[in-house]
C-alpha positions as CSV (number, residue, x, y, z in Angstrom):
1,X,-14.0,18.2,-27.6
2,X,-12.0,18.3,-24.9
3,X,-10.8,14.9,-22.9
4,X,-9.3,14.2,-19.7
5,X,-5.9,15.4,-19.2
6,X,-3.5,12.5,-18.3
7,X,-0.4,14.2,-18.1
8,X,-0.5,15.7,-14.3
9,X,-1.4,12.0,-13.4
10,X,1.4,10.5,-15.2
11,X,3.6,12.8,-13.4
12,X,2.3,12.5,-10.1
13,X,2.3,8.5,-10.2
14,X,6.1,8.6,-11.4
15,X,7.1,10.9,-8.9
16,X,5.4,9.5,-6.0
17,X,7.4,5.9,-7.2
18,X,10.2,7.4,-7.0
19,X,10.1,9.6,-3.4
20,X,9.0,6.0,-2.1
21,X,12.6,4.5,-4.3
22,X,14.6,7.3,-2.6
23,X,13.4,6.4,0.9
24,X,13.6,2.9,-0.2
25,X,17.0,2.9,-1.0
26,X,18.1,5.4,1.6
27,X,19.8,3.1,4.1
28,X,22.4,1.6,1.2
29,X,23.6,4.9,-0.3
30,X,26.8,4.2,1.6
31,X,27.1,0.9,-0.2
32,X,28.4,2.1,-3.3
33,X,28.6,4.6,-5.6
34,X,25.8,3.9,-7.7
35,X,23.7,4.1,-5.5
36,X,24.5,7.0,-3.8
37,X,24.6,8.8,-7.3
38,X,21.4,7.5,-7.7
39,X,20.0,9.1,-4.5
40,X,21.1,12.4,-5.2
41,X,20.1,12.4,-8.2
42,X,16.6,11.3,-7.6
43,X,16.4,14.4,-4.5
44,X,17.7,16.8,-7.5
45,X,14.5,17.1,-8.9
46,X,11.8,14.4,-7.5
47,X,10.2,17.0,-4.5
48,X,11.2,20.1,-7.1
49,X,8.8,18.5,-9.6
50,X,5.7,17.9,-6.9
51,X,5.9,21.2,-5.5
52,X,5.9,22.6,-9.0
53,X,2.9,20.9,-10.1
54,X,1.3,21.8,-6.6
55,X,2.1,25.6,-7.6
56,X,0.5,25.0,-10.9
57,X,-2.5,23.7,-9.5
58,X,-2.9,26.2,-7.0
59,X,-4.2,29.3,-9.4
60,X,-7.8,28.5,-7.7
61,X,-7.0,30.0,-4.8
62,X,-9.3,33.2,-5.1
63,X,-12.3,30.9,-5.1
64,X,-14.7,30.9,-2.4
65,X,-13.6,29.0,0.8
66,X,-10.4,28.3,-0.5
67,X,-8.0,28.9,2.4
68,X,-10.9,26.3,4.7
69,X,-10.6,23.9,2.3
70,X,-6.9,23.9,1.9
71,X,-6.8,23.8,6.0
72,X,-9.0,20.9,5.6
73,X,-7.0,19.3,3.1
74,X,-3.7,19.8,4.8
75,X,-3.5,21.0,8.4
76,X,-5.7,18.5,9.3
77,X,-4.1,15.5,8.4
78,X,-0.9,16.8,9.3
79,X,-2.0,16.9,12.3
80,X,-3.1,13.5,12.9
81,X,-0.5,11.6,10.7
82,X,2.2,13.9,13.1
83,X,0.5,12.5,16.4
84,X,0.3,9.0,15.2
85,X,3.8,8.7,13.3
86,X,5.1,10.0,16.9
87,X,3.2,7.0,18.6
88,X,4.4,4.6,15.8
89,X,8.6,6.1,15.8
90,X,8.2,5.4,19.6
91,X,7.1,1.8,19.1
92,X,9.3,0.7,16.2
93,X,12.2,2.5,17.7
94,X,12.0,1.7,21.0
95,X,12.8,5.0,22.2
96,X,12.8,5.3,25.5
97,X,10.4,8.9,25.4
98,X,7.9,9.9,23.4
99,X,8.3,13.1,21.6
100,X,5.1,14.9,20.0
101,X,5.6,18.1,18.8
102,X,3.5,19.6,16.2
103,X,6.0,22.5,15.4
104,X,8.8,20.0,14.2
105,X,6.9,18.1,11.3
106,X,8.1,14.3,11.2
107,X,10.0,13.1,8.3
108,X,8.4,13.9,4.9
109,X,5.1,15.7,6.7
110,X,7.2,19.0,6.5
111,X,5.6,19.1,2.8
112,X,1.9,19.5,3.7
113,X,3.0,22.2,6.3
114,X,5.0,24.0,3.2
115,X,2.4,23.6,0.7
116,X,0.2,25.0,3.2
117,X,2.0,28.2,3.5
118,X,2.6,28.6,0.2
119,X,-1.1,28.5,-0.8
120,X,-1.7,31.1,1.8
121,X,1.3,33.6,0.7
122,X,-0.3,33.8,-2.7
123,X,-3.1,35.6,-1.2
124,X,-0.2,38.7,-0.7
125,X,2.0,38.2,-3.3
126,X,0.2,37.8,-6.6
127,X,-0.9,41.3,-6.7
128,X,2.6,42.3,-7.9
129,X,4.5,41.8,-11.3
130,X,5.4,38.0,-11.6
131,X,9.1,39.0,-12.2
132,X,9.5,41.1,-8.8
133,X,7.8,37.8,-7.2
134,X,9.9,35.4,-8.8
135,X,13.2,37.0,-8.2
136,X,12.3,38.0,-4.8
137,X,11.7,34.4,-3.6
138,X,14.9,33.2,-5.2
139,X,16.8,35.9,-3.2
140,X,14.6,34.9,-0.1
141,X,15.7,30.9,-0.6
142,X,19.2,32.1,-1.0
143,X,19.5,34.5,1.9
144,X,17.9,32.5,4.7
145,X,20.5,30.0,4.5
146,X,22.7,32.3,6.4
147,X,20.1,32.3,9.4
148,X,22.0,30.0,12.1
149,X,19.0,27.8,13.4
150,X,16.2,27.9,10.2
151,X,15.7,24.6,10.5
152,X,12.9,22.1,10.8
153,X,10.6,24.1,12.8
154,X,7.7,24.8,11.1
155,X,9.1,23.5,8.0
156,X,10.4,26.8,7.5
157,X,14.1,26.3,5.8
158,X,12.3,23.9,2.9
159,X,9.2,26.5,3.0
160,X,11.4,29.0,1.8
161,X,14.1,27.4,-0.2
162,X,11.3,24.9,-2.1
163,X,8.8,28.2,-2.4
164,X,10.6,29.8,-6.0
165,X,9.8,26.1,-7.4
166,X,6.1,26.6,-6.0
167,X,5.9,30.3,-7.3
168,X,7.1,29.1,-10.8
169,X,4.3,26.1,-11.2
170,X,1.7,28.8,-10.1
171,X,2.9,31.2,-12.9
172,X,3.3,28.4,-15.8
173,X,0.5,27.8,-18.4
174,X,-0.7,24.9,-19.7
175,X,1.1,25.7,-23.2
176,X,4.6,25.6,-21.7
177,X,4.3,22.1,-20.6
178,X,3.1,21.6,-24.4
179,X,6.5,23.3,-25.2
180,X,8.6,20.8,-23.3
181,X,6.8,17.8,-24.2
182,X,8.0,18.5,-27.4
183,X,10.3,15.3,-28.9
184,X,12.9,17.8,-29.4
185,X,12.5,19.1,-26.1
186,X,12.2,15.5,-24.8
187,X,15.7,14.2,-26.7
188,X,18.1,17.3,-25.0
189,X,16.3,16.0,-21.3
190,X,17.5,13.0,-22.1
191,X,21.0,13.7,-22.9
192,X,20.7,16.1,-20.0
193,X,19.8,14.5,-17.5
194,X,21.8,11.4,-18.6
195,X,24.9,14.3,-18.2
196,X,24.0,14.8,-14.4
197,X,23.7,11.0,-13.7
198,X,27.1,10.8,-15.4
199,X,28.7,13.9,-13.8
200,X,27.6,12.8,-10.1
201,X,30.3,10.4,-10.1
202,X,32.6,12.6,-10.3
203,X,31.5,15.7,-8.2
204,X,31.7,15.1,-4.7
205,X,28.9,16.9,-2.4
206,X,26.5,16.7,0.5
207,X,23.4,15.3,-0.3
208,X,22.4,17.0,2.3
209,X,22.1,20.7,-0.1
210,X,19.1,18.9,-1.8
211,X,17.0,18.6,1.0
212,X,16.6,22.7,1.7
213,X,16.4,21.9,5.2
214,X,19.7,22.7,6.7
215,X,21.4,26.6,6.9
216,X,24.9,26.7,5.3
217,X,26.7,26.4,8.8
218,X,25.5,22.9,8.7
219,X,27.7,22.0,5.5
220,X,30.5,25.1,5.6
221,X,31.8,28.4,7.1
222,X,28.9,30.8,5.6
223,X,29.8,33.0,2.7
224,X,29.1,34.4,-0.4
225,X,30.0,30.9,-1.8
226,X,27.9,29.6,0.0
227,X,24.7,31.5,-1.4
228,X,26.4,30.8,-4.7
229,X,26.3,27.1,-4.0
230,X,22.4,27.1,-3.4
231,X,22.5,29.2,-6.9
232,X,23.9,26.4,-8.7
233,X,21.8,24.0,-7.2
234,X,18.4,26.0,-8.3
235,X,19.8,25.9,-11.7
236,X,20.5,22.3,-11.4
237,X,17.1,21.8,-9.9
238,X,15.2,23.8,-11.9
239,X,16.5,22.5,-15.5
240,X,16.5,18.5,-13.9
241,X,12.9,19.1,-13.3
242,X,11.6,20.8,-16.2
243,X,14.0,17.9,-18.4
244,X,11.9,15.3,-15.9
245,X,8.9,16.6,-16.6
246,X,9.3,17.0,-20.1
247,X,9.4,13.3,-20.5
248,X,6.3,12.2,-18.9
249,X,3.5,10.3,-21.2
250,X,0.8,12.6,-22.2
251,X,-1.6,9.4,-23.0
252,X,-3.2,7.2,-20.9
253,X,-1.1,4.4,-19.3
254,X,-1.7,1.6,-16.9
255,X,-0.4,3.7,-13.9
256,X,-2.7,6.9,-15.0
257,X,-5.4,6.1,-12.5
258,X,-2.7,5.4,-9.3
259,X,-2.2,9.1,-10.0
260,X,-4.7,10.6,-8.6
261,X,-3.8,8.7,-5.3
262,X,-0.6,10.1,-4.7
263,X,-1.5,12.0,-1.5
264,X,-2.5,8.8,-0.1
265,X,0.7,6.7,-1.0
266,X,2.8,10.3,0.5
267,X,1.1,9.5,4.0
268,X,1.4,6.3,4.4
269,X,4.3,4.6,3.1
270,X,6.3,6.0,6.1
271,X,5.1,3.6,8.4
272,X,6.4,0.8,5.7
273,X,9.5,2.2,4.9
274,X,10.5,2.9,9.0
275,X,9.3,-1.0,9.6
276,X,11.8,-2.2,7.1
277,X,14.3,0.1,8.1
278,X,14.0,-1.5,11.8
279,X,13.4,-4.9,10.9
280,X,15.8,-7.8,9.9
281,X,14.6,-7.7,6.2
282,X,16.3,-3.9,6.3
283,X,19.6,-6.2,6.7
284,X,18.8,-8.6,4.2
285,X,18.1,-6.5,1.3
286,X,21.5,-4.5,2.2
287,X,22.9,-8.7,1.6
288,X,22.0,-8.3,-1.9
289,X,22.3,-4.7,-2.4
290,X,19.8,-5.7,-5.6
291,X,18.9,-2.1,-7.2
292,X,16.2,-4.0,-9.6
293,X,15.3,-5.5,-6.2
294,X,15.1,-2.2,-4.2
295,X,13.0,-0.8,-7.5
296,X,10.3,-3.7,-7.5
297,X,10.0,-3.3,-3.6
298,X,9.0,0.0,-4.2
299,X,7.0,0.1,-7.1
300,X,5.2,-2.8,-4.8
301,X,5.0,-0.3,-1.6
302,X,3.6,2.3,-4.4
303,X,0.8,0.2,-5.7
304,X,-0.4,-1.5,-3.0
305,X,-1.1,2.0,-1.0
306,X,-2.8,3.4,-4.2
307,X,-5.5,0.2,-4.1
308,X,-9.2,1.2,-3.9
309,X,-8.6,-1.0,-0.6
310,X,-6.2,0.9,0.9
311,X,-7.7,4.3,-0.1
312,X,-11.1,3.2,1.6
313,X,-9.8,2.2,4.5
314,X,-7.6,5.4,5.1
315,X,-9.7,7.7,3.6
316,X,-11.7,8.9,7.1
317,X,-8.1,9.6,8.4
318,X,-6.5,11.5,5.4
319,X,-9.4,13.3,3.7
320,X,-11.6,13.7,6.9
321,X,-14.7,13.5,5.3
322,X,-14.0,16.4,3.3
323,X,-13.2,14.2,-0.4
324,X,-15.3,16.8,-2.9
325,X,-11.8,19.1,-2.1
326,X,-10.3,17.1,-5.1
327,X,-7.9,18.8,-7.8
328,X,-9.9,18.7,-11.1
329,X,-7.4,18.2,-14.2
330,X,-10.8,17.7,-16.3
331,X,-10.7,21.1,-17.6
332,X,-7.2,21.5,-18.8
333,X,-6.4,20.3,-22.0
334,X,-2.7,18.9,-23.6
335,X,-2.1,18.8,-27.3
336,X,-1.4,15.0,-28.3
């Protein structure tokens, strides 16, 4: 008999917490040192990890209407969240113009544009050996970040830099995420990932690299150590990641259901987090610099946008009518 599959919920939930933590926490990184380590190590693997899980969930993309419903899904409310997050930047701001451009994707809207061009490169690329396609978008990632001016237009630096953690997710089977849920798997992520945390302190780098959204000449004179750089930091990535995700609950928990509400919570809680970042509370919570106090906030932010509430009220804007495009983890199965 098989029974609804938790673990992709679990996963989402936790990473959605902490992409709302990492914005959270943003404007004290400066502060001090643990929380800057913090920062980067959060952005090592927290976006890695969604677009992974997007990639595995994208293997339905030969099904009928596919590419409509994914434009539905995506384009859409890009759209409208880019319009209206202009409006709202120009309010909170108090910029003197207002700036819409739908080719320069505001803050974290550059993943729905990405994931949108991902789902429609598969429709080209799958029809060769997984290998060649693997390897080729690592050396695509690598390369463009010697193209002055790849930028934020279009998304197009994290499209292709993010797009070998998207091509991996598509290729993985439901078995290998048996295999690293595994409690021997689960004790090495531990020690690993508690090696980065530790290691941070004492390797000094721009956080910057994590993002994927900046060509070397932003951070250094372009050269081969440069592409050697981004290297190391898919390594990093990929094995933070895959340690991440090797530790999330396969059960049932009391944060299973906020899960499936992630999209929802990845809209929205820009409009929070820019209104605390230009209001006086911003300078209050930088009074205590309170990590446990930062962490509650944004488990807070994450909750209250993942309310049946919430969701009702915003779902005309995000799903545009179109909610039976849903991912359906009922079919997949975990060993327990």
């Amino acid at each position: 008999m098989k029974k609804r599959l938790y673990y992709f919920d679990n996963a989402k939930f936790l990473l959605i917490l902490l992409v709302v933590f990492g914005h959270v926490i943003r404007p004290f990184i400066e502060e001090n040192a643990l929380t800057m380590n913090l920062y980067k190590f959060i952005y090592t693997f927290h976006m890695p990890a969604f677009i992974l899980i997007s990639g595995y969930f994208a293997k339905s993309f030969k099904s009928k209407g596919y590419l409509v419903k994914i434009t539905k899904k995506l384009i859409l409310p890009y759209l409208i969240f880019q319009g209206i997050y202009s409006v709202y930047y120009f309010l909170i701001e108090k910029n003197s113009t207002i700036s819409i451009n739908p080719l320069d994707p505001q803050w974290s809207l550059w993943f729905l544009m990405s994931l949108f061009f991902w789902n429609v490169v598969l429709f080209f690329i799958t029809k060769f050996n997984p290998k060649v396609v693997i390897m080729s978008a690592f050396i695509v990632g690598i390369s463009v970040g010697y193209i002055d001016g790849i930028n934020n237009f279009l998304s197009l630096s994290r499209t292709f830099v993010f797009f070998p953690l998207f091509i991996i997710g598509f290729y993985l089977k439901l078995e290998h995420f048996n295999i690293i849920t595994k409690p021997k798997i689960r004790f090495f992520s531990v020690l690993f990932l508690a090696f980065i945390f530790i290691t941070y302190y004492h390797v000094d780098f721009n956080y910057e690299w994590l993002f994927g959204s900046k060509s070397y000449s932003h951070f250094v004179t372009p050269s081969i150590l440069s592409g050697l750089f981004r290297v190391m930091f898919y390594s990093l990535t990929i094995i933070t990641t895959l340690s991440f995700l090797s530790l999330v609950p396969k059960n049932q928990a009391f944060y299973t259901e906020w899960g499936t509400k992630t999209f929802y919570v990845y809209l929205l809680h820009g409009f929070i987090i820019q209104f605390l970042r230009n209001s006086e509370l911003s300078t209050w919570l930088a009074n205590y610099q309170s990590l446990i106090m930062l962490a509650t906030l944004s488990f807070l932010v994450t909750l209250i946008l993942s309310t049946k509430m919430i969701t009702k009220i915003t779902k005309p804007l995000i799903e545009i009518n179109f909610s039976d495009f849903q991912y359906n983890t009922k079919k997949f199965t975990i060993d327990r």
